[in-house]
Structures are given as structure tokens and as C-alpha cells.
PyMOL Python script that loads the backbone (N, CA, C, O; Angstrom):
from pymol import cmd

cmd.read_pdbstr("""\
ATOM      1  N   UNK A   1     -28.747   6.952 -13.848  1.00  0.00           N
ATOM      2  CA  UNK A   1     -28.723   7.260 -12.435  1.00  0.00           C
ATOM      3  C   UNK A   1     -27.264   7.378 -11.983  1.00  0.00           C
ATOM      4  O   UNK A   1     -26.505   6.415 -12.085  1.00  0.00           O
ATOM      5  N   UNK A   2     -26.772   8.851 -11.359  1.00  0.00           N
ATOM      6  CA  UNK A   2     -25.731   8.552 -10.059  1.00  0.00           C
ATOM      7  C   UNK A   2     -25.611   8.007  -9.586  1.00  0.00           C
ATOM      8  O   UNK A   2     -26.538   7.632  -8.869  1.00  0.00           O
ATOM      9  N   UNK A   3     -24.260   7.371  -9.502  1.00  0.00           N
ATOM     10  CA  UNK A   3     -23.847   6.290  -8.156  1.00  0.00           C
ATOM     11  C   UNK A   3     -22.537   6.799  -7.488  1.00  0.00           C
ATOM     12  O   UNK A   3     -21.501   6.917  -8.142  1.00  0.00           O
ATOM     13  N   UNK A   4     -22.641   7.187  -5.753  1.00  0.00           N
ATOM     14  CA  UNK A   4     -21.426   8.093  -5.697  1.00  0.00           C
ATOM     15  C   UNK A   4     -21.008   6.827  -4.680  1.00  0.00           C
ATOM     16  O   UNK A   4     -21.822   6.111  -4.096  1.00  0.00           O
ATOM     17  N   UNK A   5     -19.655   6.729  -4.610  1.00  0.00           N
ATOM     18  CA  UNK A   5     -18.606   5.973  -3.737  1.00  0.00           C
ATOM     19  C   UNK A   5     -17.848   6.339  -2.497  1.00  0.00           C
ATOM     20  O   UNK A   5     -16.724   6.823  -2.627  1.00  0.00           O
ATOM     21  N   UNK A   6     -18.339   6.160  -1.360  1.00  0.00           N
ATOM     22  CA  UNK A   6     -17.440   7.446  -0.227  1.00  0.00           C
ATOM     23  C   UNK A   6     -16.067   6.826  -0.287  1.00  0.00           C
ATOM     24  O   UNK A   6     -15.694   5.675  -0.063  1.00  0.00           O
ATOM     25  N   UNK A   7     -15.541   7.710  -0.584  1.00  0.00           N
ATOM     26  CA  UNK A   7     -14.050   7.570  -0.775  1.00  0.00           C
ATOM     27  C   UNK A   7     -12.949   7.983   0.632  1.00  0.00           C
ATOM     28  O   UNK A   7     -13.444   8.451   1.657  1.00  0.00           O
ATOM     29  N   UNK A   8     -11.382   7.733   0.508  1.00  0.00           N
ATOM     30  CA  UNK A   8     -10.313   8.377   1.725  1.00  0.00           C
ATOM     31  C   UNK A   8      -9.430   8.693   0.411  1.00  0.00           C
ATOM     32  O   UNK A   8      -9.171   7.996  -0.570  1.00  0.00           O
ATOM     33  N   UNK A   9      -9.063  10.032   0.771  1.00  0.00           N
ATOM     34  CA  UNK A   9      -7.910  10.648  -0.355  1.00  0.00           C
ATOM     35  C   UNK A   9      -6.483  10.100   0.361  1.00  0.00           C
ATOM     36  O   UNK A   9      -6.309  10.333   1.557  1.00  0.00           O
ATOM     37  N   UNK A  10      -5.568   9.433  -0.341  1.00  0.00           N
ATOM     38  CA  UNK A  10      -4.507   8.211   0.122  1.00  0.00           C
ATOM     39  C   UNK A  10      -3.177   9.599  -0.687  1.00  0.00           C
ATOM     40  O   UNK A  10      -3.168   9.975  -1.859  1.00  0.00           O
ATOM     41  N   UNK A  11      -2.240  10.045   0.433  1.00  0.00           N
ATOM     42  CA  UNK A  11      -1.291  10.696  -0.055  1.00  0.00           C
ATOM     43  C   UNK A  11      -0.215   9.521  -0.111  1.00  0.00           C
ATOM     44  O   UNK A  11      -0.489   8.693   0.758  1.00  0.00           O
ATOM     45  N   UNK A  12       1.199   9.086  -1.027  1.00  0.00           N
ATOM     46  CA  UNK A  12       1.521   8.496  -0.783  1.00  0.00           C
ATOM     47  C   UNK A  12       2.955   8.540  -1.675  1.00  0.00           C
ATOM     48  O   UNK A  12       2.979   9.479  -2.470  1.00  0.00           O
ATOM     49  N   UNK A  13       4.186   7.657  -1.675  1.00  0.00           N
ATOM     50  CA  UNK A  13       5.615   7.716  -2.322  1.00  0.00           C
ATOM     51  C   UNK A  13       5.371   6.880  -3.651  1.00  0.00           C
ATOM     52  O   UNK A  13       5.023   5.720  -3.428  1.00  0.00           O
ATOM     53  N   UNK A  14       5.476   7.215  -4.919  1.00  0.00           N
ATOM     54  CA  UNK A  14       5.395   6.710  -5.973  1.00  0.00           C
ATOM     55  C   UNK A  14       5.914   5.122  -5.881  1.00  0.00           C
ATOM     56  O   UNK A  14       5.673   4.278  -6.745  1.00  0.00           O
ATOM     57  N   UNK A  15       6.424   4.966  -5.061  1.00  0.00           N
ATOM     58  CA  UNK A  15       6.642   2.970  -4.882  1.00  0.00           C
ATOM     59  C   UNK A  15       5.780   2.757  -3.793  1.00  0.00           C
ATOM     60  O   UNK A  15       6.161   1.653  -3.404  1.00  0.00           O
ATOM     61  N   UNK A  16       4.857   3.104  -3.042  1.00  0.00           N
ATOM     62  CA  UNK A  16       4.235   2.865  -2.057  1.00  0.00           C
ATOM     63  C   UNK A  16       3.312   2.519  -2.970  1.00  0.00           C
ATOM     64  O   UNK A  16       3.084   1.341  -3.248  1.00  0.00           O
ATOM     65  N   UNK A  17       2.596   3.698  -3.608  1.00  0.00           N
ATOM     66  CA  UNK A  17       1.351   3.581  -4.906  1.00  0.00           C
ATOM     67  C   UNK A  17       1.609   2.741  -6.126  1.00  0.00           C
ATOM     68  O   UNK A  17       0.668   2.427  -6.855  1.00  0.00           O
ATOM     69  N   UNK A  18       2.655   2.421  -6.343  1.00  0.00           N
ATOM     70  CA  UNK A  18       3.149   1.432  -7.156  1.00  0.00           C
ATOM     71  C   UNK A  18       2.114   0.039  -6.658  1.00  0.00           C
ATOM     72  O   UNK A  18       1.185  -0.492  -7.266  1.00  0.00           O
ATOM     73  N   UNK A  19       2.685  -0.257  -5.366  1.00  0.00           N
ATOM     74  CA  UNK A  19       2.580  -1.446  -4.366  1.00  0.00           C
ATOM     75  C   UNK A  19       1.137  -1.484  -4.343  1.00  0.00           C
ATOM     76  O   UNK A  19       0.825  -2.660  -4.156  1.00  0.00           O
ATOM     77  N   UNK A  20       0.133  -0.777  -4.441  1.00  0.00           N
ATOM     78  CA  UNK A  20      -1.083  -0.865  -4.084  1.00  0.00           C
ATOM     79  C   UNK A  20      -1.788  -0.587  -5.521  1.00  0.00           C
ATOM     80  O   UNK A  20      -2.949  -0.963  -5.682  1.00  0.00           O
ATOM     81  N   UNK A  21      -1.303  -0.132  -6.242  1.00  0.00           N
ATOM     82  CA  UNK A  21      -2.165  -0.610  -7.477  1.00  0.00           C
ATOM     83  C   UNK A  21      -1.747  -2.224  -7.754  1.00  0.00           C
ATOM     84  O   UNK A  21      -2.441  -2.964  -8.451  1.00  0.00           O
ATOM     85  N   UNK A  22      -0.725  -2.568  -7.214  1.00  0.00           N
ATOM     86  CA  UNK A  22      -0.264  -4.018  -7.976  1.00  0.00           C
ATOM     87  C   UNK A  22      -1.211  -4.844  -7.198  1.00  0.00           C
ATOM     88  O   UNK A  22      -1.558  -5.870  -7.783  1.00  0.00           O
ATOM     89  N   UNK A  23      -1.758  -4.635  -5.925  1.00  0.00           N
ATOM     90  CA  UNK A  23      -2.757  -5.060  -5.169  1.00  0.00           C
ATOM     91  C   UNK A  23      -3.930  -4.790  -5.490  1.00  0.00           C
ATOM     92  O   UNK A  23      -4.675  -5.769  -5.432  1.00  0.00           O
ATOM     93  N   UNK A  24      -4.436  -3.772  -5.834  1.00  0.00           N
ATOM     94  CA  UNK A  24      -5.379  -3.544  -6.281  1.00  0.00           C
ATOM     95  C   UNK A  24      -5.641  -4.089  -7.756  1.00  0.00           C
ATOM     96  O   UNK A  24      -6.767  -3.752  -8.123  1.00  0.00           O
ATOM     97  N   UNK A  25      -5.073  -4.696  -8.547  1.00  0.00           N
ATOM     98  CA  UNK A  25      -4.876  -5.210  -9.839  1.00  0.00           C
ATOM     99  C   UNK A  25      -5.733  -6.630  -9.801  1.00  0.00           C
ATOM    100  O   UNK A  25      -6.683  -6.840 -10.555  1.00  0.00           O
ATOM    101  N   UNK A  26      -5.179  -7.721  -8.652  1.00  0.00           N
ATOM    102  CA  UNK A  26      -6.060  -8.804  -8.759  1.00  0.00           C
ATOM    103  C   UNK A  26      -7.596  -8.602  -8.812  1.00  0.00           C
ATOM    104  O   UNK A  26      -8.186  -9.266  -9.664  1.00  0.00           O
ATOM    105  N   UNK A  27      -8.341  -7.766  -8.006  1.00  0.00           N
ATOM    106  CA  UNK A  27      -9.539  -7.727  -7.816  1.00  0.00           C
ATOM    107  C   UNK A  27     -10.049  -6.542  -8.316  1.00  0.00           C
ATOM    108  O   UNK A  27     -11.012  -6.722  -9.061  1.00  0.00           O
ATOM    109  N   UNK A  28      -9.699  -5.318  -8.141  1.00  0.00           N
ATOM    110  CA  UNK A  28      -9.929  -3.788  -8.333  1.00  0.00           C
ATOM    111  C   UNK A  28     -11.039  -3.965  -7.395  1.00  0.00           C
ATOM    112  O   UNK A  28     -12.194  -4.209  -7.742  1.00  0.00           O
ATOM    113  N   UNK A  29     -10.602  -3.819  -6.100  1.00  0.00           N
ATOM    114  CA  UNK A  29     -11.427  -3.627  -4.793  1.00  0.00           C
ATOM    115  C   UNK A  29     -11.166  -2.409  -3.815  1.00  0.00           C
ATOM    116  O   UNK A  29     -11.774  -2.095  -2.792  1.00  0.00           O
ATOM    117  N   UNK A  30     -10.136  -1.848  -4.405  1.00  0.00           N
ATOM    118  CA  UNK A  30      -9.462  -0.888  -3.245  1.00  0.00           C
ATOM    119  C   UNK A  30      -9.705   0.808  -4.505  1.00  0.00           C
ATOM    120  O   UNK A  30     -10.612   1.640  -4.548  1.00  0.00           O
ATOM    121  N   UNK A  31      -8.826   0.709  -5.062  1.00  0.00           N
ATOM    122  CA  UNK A  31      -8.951   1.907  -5.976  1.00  0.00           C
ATOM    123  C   UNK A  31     -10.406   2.279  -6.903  1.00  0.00           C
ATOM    124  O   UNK A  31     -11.026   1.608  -7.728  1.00  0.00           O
ATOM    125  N   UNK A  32     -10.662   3.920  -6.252  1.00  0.00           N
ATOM    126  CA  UNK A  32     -11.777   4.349  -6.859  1.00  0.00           C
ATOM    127  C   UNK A  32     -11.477   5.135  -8.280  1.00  0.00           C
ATOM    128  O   UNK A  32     -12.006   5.092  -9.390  1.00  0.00           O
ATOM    129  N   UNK A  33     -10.329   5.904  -7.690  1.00  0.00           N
ATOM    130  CA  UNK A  33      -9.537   6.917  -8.612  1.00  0.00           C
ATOM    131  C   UNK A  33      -7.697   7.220  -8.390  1.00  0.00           C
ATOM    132  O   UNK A  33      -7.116   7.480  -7.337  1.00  0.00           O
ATOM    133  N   UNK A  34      -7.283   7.117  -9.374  1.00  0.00           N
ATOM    134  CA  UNK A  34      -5.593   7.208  -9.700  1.00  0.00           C
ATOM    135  C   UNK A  34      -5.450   8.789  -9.876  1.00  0.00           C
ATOM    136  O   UNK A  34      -5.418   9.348 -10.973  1.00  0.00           O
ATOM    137  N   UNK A  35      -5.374   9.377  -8.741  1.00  0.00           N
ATOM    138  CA  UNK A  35      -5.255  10.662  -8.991  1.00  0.00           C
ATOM    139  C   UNK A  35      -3.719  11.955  -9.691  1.00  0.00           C
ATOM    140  O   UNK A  35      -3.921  12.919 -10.429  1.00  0.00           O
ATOM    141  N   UNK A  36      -2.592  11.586  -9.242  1.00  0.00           N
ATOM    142  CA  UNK A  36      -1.803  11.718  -9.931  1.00  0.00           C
ATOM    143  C   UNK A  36      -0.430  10.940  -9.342  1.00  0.00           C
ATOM    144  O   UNK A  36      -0.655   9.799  -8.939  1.00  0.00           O
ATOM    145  N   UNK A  37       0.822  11.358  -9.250  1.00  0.00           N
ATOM    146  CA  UNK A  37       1.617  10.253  -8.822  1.00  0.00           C
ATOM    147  C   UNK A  37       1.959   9.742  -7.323  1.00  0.00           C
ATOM    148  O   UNK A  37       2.580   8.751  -6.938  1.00  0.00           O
ATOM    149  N   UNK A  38       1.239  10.925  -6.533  1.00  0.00           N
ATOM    150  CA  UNK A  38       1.485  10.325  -5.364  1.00  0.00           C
ATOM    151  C   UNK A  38      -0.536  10.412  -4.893  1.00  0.00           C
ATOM    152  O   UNK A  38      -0.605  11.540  -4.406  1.00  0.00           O
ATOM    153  N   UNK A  39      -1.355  10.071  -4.860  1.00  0.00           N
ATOM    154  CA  UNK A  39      -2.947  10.630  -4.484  1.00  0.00           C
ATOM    155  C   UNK A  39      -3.343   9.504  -4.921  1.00  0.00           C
ATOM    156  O   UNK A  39      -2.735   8.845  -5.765  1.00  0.00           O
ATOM    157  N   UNK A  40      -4.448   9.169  -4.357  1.00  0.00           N
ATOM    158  CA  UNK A  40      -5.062   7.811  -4.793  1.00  0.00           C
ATOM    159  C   UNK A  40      -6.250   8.333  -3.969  1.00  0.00           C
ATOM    160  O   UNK A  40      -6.187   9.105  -3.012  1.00  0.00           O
ATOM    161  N   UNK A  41      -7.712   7.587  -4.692  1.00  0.00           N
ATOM    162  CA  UNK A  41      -8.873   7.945  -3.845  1.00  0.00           C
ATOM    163  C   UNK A  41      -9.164   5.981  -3.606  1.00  0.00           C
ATOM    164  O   UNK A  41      -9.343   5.004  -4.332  1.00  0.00           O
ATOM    165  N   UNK A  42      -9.061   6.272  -2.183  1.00  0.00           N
ATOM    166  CA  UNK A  42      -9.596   4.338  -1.977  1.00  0.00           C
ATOM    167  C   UNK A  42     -10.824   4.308  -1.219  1.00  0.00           C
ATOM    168  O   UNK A  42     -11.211   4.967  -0.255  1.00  0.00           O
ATOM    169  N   UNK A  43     -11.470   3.146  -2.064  1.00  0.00           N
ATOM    170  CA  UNK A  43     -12.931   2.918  -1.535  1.00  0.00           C
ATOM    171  C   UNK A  43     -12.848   3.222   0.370  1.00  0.00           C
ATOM    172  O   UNK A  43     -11.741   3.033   0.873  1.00  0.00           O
ATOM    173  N   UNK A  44     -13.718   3.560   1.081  1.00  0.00           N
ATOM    174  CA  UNK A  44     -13.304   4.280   2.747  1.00  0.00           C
ATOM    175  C   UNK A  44     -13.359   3.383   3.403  1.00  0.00           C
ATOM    176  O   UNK A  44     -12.726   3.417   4.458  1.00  0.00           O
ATOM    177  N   UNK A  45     -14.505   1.634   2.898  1.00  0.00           N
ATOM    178  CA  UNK A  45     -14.726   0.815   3.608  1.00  0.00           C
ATOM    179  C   UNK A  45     -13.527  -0.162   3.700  1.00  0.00           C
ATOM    180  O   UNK A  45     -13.527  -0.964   4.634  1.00  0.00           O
ATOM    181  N   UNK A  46     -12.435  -0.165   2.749  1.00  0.00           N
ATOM    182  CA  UNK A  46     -11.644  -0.962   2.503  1.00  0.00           C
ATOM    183  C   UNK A  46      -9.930  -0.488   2.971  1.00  0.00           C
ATOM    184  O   UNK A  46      -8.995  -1.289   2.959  1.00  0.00           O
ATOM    185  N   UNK A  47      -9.825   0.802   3.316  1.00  0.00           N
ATOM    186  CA  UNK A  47      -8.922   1.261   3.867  1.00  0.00           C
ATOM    187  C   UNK A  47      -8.094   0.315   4.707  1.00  0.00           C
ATOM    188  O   UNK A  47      -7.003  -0.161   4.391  1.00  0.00           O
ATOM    189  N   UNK A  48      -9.035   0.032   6.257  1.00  0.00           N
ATOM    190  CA  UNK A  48      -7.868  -1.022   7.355  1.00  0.00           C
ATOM    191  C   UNK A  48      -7.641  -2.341   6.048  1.00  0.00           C
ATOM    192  O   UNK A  48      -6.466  -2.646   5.845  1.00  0.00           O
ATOM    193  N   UNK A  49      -8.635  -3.026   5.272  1.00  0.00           N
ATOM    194  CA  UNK A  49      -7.844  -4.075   4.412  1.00  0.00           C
ATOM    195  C   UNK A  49      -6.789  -3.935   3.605  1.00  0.00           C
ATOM    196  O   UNK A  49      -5.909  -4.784   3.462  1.00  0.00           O
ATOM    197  N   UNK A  50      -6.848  -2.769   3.005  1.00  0.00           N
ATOM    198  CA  UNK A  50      -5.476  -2.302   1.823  1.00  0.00           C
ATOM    199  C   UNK A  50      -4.327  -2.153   3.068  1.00  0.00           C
ATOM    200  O   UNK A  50      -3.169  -2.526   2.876  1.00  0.00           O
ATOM    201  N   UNK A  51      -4.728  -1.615   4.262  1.00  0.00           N
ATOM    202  CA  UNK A  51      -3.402  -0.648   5.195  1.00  0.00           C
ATOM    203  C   UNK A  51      -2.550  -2.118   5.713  1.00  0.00           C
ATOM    204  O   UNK A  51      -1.323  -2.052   5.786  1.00  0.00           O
ATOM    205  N   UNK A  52      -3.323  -3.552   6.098  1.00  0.00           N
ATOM    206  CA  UNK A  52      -3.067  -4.964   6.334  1.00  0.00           C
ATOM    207  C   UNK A  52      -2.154  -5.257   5.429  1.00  0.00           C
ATOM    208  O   UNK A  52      -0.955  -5.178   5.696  1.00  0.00           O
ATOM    209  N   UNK A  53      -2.740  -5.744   3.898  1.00  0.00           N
ATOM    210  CA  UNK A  53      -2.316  -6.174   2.684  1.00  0.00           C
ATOM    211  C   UNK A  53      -1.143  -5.691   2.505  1.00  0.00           C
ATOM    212  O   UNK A  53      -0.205  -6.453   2.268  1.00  0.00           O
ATOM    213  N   UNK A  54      -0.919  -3.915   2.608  1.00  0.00           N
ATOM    214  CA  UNK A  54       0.141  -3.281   2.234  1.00  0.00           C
ATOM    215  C   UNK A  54       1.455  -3.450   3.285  1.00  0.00           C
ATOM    216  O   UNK A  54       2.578  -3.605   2.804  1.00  0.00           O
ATOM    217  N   UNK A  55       1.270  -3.415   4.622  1.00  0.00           N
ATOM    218  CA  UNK A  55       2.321  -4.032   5.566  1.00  0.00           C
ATOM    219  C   UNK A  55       2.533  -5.183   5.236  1.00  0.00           C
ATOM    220  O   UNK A  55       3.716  -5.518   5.182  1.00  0.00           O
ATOM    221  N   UNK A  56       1.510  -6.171   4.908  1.00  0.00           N
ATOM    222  CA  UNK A  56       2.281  -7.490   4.325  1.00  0.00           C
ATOM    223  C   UNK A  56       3.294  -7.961   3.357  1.00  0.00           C
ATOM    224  O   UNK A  56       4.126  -8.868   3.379  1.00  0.00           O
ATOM    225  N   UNK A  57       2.823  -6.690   2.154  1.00  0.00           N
ATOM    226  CA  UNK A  57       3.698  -6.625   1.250  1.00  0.00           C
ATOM    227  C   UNK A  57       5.487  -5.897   1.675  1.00  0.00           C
ATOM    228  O   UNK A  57       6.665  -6.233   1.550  1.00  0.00           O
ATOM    229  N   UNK A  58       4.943  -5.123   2.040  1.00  0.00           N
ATOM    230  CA  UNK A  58       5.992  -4.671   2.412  1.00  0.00           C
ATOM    231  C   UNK A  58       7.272  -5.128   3.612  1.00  0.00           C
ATOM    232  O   UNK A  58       8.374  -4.588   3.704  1.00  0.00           O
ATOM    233  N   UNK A  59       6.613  -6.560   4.675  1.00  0.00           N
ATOM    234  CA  UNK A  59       7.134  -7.160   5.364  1.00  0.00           C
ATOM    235  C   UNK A  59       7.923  -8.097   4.445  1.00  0.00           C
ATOM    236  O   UNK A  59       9.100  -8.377   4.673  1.00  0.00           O
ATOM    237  N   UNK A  60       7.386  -8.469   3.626  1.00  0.00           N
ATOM    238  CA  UNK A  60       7.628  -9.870   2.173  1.00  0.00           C
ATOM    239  C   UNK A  60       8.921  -9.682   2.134  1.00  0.00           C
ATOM    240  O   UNK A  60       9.752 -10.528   2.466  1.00  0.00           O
ATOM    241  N   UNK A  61       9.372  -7.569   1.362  1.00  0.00           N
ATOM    242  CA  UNK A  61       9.564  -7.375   0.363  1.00  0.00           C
ATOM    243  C   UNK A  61      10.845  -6.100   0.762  1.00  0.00           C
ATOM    244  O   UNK A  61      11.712  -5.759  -0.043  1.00  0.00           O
ATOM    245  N   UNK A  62      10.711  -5.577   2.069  1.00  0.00           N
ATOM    246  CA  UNK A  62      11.857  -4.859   2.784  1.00  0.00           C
ATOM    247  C   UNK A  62      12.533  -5.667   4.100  1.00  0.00           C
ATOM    248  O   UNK A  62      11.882  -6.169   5.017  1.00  0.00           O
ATOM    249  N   UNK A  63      13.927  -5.668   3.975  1.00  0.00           N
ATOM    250  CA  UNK A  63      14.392  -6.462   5.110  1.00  0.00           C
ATOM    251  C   UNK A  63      14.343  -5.632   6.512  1.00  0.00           C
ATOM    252  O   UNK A  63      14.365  -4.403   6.568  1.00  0.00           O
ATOM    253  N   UNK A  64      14.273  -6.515   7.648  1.00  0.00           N
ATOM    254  CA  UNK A  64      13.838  -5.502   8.961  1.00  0.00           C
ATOM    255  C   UNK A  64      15.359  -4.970   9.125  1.00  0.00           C
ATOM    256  O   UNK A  64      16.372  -5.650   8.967  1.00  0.00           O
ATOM    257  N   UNK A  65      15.306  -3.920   9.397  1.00  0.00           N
ATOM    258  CA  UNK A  65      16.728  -3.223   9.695  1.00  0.00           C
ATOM    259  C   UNK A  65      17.036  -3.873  11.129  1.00  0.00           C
ATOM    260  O   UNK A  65      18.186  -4.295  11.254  1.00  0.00           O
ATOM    261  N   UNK A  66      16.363  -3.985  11.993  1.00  0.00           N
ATOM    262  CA  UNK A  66      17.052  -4.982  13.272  1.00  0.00           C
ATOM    263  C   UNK A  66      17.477  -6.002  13.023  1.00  0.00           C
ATOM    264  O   UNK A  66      18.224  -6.424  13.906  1.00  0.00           O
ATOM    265  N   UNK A  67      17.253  -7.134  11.542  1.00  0.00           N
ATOM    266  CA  UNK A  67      17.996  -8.267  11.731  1.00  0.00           C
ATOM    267  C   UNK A  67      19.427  -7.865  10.826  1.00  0.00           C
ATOM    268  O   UNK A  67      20.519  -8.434  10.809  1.00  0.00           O
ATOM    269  N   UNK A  68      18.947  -6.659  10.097  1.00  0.00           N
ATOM    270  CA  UNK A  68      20.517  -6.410   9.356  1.00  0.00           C
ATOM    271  C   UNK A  68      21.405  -6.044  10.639  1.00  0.00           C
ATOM    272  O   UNK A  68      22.596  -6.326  10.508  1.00  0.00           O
ATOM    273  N   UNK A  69      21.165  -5.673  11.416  1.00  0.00           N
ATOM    274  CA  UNK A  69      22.439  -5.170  12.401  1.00  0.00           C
ATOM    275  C   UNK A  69      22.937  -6.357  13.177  1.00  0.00           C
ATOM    276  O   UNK A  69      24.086  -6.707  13.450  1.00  0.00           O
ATOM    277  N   UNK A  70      21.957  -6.799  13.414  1.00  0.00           N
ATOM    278  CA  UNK A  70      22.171  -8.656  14.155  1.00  0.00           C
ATOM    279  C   UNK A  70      23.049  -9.105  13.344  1.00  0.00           C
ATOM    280  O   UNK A  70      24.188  -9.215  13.797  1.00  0.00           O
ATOM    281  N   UNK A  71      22.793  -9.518  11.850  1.00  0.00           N
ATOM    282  CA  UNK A  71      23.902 -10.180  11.184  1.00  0.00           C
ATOM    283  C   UNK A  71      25.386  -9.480  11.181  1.00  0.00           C
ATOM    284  O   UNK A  71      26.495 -10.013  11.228  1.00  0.00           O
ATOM    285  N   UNK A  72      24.963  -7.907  11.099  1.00  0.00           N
ATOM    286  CA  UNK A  72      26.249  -7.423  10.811  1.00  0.00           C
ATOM    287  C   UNK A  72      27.447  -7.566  11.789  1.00  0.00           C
ATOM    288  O   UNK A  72      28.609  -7.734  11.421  1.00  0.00           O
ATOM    289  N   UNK A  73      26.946  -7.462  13.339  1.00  0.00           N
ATOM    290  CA  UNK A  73      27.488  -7.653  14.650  1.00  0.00           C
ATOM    291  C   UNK A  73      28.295  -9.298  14.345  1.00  0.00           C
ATOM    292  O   UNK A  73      29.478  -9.543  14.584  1.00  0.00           O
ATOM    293  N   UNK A  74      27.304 -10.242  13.783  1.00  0.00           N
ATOM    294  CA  UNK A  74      28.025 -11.657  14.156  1.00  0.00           C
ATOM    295  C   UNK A  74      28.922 -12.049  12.969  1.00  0.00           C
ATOM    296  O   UNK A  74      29.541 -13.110  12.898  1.00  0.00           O
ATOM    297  N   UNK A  75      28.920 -10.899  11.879  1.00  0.00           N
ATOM    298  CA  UNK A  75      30.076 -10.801  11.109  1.00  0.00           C
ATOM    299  C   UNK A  75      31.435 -10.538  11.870  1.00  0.00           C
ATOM    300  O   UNK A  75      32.502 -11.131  11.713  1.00  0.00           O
ATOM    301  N   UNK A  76      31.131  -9.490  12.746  1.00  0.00           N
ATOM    302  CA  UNK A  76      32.595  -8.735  13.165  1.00  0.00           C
ATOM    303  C   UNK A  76      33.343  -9.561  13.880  1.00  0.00           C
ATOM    304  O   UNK A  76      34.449  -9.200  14.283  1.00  0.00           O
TER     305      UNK A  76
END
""", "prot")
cmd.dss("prot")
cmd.show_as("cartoon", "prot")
cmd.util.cbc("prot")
cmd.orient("prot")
């Protein structure tokens, strides 16, 4: 028997998709299909959870450019 998955086609920057297979790795809850280096097909129901997860990661893991200028100012 067929079993089809409604999917969202995910365009994205080869370290963005990096970031979300490494998320998708603990559980394999998000990725249906690895389409090529920037395309990803993600399960449709799980989208707002990966789009959460992935700002989190990315809050972790890029510094906010407003506190770099803050520091840089109380350098001068």
C-alpha cells in the first residue's frame, strides 16, 4: 500500500540546511526528502516547529549585531 506525506518544499543556504538536518538528526521528524543542496521537502505539519527550533539555533549560535555595536562604542 501507498503512503503519501503532505509535504512544504523548504528553499534554503547550504548552512541553513546544514542546521536543520543536524536537527532533524535527533528524531527524523522534520525531513521527508533531501532534495539537493539548497531544497528540502519538510513534513507541512511540522514546519512552525522546525521554523522555532531553527531561530533557536541560530540565536545560540550567531551573535546579535546590536550587541556587537554596543560593545564596540564602549571600546572607543
Amino acid at each position: 500500500m501507498v503512503r503519501a506525506i503532505k509535504g512544504t518544499l523548504v528553499e534554503c543556504d547550504p548552512s541553513i540546511k546544514s542546521i536543520i538536518i543536524s536537527i532533524d538528526s535527533n528524531g527524523h521528524e522534520y525531513i521527508i526528502e533531501d532534495l539537493d543542496e539548497n531544497h528540502l521537502v519538510i513534513k507541512d505539519n511540522m514546519v512552525a516547529q522546525l521554523k522555532e527550533e531553527l531561530e533557536k539555533r541560530l540565536k545560540e549560535n550567531v551573535p546579535d549585531v546590536e550587541d556587537e555595536s554596543e560593545s564596540d562604542r564602549d571600546a572607543s
